[in-house]
N, C-alpha and C positions, 0 to 999 in steps of 0.2 A: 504494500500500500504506500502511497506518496503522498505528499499534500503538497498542495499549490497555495496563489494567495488565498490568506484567511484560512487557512489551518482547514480547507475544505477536502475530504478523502476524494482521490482518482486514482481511475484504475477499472479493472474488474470488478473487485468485490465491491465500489461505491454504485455497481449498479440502480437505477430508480427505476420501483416496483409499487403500482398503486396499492393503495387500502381500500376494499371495499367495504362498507359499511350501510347493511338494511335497515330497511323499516322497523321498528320498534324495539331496537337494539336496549339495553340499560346498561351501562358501562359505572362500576366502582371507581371512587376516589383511587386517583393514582396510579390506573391499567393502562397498560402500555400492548401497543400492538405491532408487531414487527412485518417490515414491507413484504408486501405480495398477500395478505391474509386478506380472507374473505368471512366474513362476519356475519352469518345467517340470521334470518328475519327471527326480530322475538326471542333474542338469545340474552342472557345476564351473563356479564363477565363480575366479578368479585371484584373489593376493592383490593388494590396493588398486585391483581393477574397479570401475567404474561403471556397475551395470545401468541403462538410460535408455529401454530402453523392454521390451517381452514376451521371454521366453528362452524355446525350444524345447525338449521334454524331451531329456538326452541328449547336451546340445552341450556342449563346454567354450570357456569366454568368459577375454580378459583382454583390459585396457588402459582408457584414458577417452576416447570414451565403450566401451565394452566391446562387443569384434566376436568374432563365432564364428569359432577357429582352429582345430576340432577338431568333427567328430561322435564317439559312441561307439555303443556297441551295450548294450543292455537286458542282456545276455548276457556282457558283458565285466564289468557291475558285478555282476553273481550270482556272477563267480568271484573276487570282491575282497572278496567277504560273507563267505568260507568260512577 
């Protein structure tokens, strides 16, 4: 890895990889998401997770690196809208 001005990473490894992030995501104080992850609808990340790779709609995740401890149901967030 090299840095150029501003102490900015180039190279290979500084590749840029979006985020994606769904509909009715609920993300904890202090979750961080590493690039290229995809963030399924309706998911909870835990406060100070570390998503490190794809999250399935609907799971709730905590811990580093972040493990699914929880599914929910589509159903269960419709009555937490109301």
């Amino acid at each position: 890895m090299t840095f150029g001005t501003g102490l900015r990473p180039e190279g290979p490894s500084a590749a840029i990889k979006p985020v994606v992030i769904q509909d009715k995501v609920w993300m904890g104080f202090g979750a961080s998401t590493l690039k290229g992850v995809t963030i399924g609808e309706g998911a909870v990340i835990g406060a100070q997770g570390v998503v490190t790779r794809d999250l399935e709609p609907y799971a709730v995740i905590a811990g580093n690196p972040a493990r699914v401890i929880r599914r929910i149901t589509p159903e269960a967030v419709l009555t937490q809208d109301r």
